[in-house]
C-alpha positions as CSV (number, residue, x, y, z in Angstrom):
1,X,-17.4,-58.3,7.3
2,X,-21.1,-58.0,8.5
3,X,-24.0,-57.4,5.8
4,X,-24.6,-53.5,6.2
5,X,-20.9,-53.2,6.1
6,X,-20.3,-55.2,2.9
7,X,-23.7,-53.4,0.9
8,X,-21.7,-49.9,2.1
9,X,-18.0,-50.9,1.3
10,X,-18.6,-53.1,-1.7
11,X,-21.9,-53.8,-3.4
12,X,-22.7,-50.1,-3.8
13,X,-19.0,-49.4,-5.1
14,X,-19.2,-52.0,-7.1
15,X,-23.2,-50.7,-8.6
16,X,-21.8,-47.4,-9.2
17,X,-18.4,-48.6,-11.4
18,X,-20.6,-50.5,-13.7
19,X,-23.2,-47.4,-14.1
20,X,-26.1,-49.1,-12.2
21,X,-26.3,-46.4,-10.1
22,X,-24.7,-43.6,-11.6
23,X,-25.2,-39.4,-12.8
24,X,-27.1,-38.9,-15.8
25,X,-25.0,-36.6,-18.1
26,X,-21.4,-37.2,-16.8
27,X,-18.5,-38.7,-18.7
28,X,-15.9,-41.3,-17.9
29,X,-13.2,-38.5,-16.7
30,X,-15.9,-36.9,-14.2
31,X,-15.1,-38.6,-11.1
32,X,-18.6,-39.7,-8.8
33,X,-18.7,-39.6,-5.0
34,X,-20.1,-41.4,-3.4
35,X,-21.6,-39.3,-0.4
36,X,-23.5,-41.6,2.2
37,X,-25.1,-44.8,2.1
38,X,-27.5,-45.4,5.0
39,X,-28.4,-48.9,5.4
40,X,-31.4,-50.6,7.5
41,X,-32.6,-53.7,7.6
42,X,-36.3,-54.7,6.8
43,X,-38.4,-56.3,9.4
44,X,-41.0,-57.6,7.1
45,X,-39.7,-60.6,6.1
46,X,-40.0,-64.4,6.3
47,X,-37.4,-66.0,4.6
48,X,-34.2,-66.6,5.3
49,X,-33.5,-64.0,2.3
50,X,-33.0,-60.8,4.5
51,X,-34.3,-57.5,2.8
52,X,-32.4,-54.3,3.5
53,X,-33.6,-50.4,2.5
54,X,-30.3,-48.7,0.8
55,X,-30.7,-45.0,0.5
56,X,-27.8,-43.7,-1.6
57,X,-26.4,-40.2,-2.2
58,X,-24.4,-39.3,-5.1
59,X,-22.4,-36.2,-6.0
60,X,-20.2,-35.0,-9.1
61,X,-17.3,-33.5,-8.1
62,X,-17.9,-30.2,-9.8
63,X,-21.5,-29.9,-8.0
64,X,-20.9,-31.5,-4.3
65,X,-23.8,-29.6,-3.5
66,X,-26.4,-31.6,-5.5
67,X,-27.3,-34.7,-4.2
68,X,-28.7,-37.2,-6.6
69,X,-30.6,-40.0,-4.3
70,X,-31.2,-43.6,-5.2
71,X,-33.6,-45.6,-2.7
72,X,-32.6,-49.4,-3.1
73,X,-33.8,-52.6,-1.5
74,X,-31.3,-54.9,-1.1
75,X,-32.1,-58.8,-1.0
76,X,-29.3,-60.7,0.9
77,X,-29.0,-64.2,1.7
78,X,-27.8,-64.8,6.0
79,X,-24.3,-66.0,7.0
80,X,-25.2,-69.5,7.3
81,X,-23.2,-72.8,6.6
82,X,-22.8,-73.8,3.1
83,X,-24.8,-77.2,3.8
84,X,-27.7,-75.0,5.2
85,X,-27.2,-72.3,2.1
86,X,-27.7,-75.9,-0.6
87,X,-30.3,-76.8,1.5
88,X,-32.4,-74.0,1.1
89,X,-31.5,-73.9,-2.4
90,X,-30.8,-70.1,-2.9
91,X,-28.9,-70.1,-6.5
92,X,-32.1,-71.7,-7.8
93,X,-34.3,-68.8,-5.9
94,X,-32.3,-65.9,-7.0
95,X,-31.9,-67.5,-10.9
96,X,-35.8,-68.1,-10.8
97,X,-36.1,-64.4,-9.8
98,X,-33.5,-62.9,-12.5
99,X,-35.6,-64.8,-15.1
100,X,-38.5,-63.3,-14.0
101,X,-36.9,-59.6,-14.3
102,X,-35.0,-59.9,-16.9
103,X,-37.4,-62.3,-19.1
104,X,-41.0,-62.3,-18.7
105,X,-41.6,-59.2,-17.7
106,X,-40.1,-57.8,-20.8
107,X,-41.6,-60.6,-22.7
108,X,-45.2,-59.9,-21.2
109,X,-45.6,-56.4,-22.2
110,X,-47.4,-56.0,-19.2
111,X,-49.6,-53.7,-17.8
112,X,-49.1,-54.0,-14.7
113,X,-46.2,-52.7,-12.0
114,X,-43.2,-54.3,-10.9
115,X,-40.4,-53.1,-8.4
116,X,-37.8,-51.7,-10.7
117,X,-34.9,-54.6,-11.1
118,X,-31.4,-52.9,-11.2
119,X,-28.6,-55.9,-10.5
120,X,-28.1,-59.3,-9.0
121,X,-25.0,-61.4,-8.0
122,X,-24.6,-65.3,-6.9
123,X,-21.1,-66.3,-5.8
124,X,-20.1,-69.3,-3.4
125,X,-22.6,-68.8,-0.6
126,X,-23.9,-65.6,-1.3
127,X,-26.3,-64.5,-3.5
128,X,-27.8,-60.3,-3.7
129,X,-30.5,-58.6,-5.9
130,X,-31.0,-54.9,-6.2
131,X,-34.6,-53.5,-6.5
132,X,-35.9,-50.9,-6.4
133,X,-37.3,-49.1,-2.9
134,X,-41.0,-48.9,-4.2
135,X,-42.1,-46.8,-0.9
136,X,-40.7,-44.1,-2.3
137,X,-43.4,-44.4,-5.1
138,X,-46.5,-44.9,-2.9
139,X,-46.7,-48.3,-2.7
140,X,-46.7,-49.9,1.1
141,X,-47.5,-53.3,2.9
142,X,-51.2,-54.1,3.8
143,X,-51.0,-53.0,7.8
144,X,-53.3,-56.5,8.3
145,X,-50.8,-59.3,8.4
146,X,-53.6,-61.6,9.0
147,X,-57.1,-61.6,7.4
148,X,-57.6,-59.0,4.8
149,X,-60.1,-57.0,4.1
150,X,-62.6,-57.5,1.2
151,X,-61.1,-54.2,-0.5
152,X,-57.7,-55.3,0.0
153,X,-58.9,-59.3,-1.3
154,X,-60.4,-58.0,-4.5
155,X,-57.4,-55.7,-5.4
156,X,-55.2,-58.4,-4.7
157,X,-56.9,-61.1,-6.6
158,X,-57.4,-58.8,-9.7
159,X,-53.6,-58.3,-10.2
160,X,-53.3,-62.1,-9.8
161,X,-55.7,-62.9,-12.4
162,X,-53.8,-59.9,-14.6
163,X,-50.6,-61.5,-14.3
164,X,-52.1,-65.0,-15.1
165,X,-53.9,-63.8,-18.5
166,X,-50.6,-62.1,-19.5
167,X,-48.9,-65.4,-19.0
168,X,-52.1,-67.1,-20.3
169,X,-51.7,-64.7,-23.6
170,X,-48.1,-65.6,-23.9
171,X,-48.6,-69.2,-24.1
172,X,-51.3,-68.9,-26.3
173,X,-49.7,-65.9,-28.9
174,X,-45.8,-67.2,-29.1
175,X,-45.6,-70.6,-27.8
176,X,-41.4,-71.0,-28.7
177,X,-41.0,-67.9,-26.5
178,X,-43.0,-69.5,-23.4
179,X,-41.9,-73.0,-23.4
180,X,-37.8,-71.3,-23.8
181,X,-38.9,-69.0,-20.7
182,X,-40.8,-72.0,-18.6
183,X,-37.8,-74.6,-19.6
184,X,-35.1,-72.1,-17.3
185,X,-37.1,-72.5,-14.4
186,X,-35.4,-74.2,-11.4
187,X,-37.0,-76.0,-8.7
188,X,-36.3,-74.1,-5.3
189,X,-38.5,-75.6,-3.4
190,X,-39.2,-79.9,-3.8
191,X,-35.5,-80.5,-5.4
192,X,-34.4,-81.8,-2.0
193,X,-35.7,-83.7,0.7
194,X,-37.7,-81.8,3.5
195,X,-35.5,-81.5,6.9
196,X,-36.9,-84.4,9.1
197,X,-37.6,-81.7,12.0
198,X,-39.6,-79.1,9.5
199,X,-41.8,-82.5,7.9
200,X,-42.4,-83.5,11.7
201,X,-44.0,-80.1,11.6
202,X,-45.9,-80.2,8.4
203,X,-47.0,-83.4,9.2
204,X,-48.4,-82.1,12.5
205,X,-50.0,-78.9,11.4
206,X,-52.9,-79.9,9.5
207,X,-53.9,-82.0,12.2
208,X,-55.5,-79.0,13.9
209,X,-58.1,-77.9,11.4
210,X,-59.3,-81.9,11.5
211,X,-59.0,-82.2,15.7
212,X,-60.9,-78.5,15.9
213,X,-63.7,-80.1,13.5
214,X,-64.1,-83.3,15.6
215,X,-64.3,-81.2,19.1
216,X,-67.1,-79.2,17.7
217,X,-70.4,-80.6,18.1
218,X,-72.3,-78.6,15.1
219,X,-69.2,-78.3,12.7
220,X,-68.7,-82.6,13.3
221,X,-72.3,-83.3,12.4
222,X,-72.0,-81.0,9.4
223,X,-68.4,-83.0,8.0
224,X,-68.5,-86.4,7.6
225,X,-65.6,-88.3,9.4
226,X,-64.7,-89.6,6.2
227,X,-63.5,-86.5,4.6
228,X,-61.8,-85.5,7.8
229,X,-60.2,-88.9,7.3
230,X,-58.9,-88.6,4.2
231,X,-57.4,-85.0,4.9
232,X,-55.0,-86.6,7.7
233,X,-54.2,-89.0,5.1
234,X,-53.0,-86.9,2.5
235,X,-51.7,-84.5,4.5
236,X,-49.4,-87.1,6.6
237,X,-46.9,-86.9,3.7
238,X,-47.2,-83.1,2.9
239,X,-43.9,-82.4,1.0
240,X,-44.7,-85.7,-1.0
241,X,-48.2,-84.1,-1.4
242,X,-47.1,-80.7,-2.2
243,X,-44.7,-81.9,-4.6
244,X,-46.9,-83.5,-6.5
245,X,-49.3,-81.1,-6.5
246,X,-47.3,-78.2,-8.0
247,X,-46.8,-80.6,-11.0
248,X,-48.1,-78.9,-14.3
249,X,-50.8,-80.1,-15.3
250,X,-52.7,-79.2,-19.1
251,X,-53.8,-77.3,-20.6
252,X,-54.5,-74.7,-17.5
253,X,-50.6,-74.7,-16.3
254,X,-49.4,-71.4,-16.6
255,X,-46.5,-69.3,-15.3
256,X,-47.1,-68.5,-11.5
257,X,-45.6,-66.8,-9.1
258,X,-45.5,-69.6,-6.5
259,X,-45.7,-67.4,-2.9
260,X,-48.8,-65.0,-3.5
261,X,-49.2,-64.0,0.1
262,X,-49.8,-60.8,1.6
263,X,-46.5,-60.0,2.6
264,X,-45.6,-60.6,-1.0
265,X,-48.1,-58.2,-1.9
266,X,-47.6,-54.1,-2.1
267,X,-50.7,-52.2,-2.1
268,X,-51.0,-48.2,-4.1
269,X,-53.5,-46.0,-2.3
270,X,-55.6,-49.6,-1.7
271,X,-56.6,-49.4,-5.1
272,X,-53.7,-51.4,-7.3
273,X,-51.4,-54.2,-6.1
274,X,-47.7,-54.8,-7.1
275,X,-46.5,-58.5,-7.1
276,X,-43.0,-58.9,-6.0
277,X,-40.7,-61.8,-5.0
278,X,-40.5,-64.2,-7.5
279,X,-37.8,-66.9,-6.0
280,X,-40.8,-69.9,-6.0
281,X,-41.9,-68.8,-9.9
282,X,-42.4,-72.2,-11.7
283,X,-44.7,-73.5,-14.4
284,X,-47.9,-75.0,-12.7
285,X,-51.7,-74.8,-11.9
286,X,-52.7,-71.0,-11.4
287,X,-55.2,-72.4,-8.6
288,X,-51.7,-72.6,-6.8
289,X,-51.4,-69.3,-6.0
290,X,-54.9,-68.2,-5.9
291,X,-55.3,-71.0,-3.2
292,X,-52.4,-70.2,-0.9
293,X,-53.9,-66.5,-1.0
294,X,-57.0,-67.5,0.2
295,X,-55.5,-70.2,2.7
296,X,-53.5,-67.7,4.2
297,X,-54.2,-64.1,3.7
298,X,-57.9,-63.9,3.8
299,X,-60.0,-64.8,7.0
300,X,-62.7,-67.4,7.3
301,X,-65.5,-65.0,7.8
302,X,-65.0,-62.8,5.0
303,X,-63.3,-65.7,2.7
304,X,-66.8,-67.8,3.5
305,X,-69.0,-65.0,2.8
306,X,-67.5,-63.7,0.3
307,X,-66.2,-66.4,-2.0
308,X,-68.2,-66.5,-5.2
309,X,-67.8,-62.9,-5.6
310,X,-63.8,-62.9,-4.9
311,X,-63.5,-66.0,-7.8
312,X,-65.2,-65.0,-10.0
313,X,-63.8,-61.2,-9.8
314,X,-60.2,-63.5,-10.6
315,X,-61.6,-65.3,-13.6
316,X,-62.8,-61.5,-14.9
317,X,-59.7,-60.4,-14.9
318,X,-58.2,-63.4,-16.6
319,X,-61.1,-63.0,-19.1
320,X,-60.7,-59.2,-19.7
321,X,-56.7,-60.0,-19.8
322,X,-56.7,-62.6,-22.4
323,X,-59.4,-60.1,-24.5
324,X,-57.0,-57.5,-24.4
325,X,-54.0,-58.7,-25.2
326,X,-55.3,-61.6,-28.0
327,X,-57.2,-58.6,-29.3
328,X,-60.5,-61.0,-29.2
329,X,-64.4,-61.4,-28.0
330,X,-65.4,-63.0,-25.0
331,X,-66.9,-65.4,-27.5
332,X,-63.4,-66.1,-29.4
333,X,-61.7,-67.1,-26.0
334,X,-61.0,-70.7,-25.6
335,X,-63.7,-72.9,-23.5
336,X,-60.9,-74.5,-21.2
337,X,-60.7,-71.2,-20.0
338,X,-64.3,-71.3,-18.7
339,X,-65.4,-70.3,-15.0
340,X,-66.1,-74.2,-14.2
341,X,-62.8,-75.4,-15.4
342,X,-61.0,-72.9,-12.8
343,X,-63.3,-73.5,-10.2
344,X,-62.8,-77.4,-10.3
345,X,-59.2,-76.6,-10.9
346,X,-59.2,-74.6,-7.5
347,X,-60.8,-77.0,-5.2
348,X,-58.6,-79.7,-6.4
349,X,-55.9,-77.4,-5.2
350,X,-57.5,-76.1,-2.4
351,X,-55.4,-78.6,0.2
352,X,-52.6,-77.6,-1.3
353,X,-52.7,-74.5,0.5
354,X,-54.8,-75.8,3.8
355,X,-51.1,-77.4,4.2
356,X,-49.1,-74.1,3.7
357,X,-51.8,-72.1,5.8
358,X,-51.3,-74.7,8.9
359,X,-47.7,-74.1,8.9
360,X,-47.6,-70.3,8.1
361,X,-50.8,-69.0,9.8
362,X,-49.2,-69.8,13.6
363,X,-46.2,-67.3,12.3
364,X,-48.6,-64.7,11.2
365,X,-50.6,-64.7,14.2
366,X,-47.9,-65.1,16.8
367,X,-44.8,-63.8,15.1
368,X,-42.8,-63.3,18.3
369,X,-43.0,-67.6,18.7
370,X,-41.5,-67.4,15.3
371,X,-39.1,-70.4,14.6
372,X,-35.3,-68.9,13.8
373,X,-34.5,-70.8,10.9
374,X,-30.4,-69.9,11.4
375,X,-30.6,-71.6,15.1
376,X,-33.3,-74.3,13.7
377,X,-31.3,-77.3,13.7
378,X,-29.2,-76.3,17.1
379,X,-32.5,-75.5,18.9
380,X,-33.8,-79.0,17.8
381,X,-30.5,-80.7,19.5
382,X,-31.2,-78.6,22.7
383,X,-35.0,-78.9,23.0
384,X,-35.8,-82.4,20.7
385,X,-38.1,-83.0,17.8
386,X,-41.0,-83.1,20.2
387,X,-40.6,-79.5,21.7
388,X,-41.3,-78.6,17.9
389,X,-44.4,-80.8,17.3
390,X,-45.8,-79.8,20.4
391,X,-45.3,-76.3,18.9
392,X,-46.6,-76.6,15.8
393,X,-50.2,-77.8,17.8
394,X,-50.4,-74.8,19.6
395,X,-48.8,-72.0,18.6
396,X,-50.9,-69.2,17.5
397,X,-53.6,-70.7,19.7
398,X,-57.2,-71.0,19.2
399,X,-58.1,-67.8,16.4
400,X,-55.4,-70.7,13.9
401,X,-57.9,-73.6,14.9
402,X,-60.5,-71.6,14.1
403,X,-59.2,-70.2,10.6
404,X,-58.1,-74.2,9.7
405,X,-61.4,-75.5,10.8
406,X,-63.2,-72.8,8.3
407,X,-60.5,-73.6,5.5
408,X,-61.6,-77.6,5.9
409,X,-65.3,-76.4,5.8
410,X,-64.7,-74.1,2.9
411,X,-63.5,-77.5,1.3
412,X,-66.2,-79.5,2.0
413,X,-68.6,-77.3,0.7
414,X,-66.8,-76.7,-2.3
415,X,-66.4,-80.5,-3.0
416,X,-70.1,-81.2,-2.3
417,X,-71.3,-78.7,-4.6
418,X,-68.7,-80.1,-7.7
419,X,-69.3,-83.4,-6.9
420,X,-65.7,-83.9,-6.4
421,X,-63.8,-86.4,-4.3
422,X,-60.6,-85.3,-2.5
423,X,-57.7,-87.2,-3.6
């Protein structure tokens, strides 16, 4: 049974017997019909995870005439083999998600918005979650998949810095709660070994920020060879790097989401953003997702210009956050919360998300050279580890040399003016 057929046929069947979807006002002896289900797949995706839009009609039987409509997205994982399906560790993704819906949300008392979370299943190589279609309530997808715009930047990063005082308020009000809700995290992304092709990749990405830097006269003199050095060092074992990285570290670990990008982004009239997808949620730096926004959503020439003004409208909102919900002053909140300690905090996560941004900013700016992740290992038989490396140095072409040669100088700034030493 294909996908579409087996959301029509069973999962929404099986949504409307336990009264997920279901008639408000009518009894058990009231029998429910169930009178189309139109199912379409989602192209804005990049995961193996595929997303599908389920619009739903509903009819009692003594008013077939009145339609009652449900608009569902419907998160699927692909028909792949069950080594693949461990692999990409999907129970872990889905259970981090569930947590997130059905724990801190509630536990956050946010103020914020969050698709509406109506069911989830994981069986032997298949797992689903039901959401809500949040389209239907004016929320859309940036049309920029590549380089935001300042408007869209500032939205963005206020949410983020909302969602990280919440968490920050949590840990700081009910400490039992937060350690319970942070212990139930899973690892889904480091709990394996990377795939020996995919680290080939990795290892080759970030290479072309550093060989863009030393084939430009002015931007060479400017970076010294040492700190150019020391980024193909670290970076020549990025899942090692990565890994260790993501590693909580006191007292600024928080809850995070673990993927804010764009496309996990959801934008109301450009003036509020939604979070959504929370299958990488774990208990880390918050500088990990603010610097895999800014490594990969944003554009050098705004991101550059722009920075101090985008930072510290993030550690506002953490401020005004924590205010709010501790009910204190400015002057009551704790100093390791300070504008400094987040700065410092970001640069030394800042190659963290130079790594990402090398590997996901050639998909972003040439999606139809995207790599099929369900023919991945059978295209690397065919074409040979090599085909892929020589890929993963072009691909996108020169506008992602000149985005990872900004994000290196970003860096280097950012280190000079903290005194910092990359490590």
């Amino acid at each position: 049974m294909d996908t579409k057929s087996y959301i029509a046929v069973k999962l929404v069947p099986e949504l409307l017997r336990q009264k997920i979807i279901y008639i408000d006002g009518c009894d058990d002896s009231e029998f429910i019909n169930i009178d189309s289900v139109d199912v379409n797949e989602l192209t804005e995706a990049f995961a193996l995870t595929k997303p599908y839009a389920v619009d739903v009609k509903l009819s009692r039987y003594s008013e077939r005439d009145v339609k009652h409509e449900f608009h569902l997205v419907v998160k699927i994982t692909a028909n792949i083999p069950e080594e693949l399906y461990k692999s990409v560790q999907y129970d872990a993704l889905f259970e981090n998600e569930e947590t997130a819906y059905i724990d801190i949300i509630p536990a956050l008392g946010s103020k914020g918005d969050f698709p509406k979370y109506y069911y989830s299943l994981r069986e032997k190589n298949r797992a689903v979650m039901v959401l809500g279609n949040f389209t239907y309530d004016g929320w859309k997808m940036s049309q920029s998949r590549v380089n935001l715009d300042i408007n869209h930047i500032l939205v963005a990063v206020r949410e983020l810095g909302r969602f990280h005082g919440e968490c920050y308020a949590l840990k700081e009000s009910n400490r039992g709660l937060f350690h319970i809700i942070t212990k139930a995290f899973r690892e889904s992304r480091f709990a394996t070994d990377c795939d020996k092709i995919y680290e080939a990749m990795l290892k080759t990405s970030p290479k072309r920020g550093t060989q863009a830097i030393r084939e430009h006269p002015e931007l060479r003199r400017m970076i010294p060879e040492e700190f150019l050095s020391k980024i193909d060092e670290l970076s020549d074992d990025p899942w090692g790097y990565m890994k260790k990285s993501v590693k909580p570290v006191e007292p600024l670990a928080t809850i995070i989401h673990g993927d804010y990008l764009r496309n996990n982004i959801a934008f109301q009239y450009d003036e509020k953003a939604m979070m959504f997808d929370f299958q990488t949620l774990r208990y880390s730096s918050p500088m990990v997702d603010l610097a895999v926004f800014l490594a990969n959503s944003t554009g050098t020439d705004v991101r550059s210009t722009h920075f101090t003004f985008i930072f510290k409208t993030y550690h506002e909102e953490v401020i005004k956050t924590l205010m709010f919900t501790l009910k204190k002053f400015r002057q009551d909140i704790p100093d390791i919360y300070s504008y400094d300690n987040f700065l410092r905090e970001y640069a030394r996560l800042s190659l963290y998300g130079y790594i990402i941004a090398a590997q996901f900013l050639q998909v972003l700016h040439d999606p139809d050279n995207e790599i099929n992740f369900e023919t991945f290992h059978a295209d690397a038989q065919r074409y040979g580890v090599e085909f892929f490396i020589q890929k993963a140095m072009k691909m996108g072409g020169e506008v992602v040399d000149y985005e990872l040669a900004g994000l290196i100088y970003d860096m280097y700034k950012l280190y000079q003016k903290l005194n910092m030493k990359l490590e």
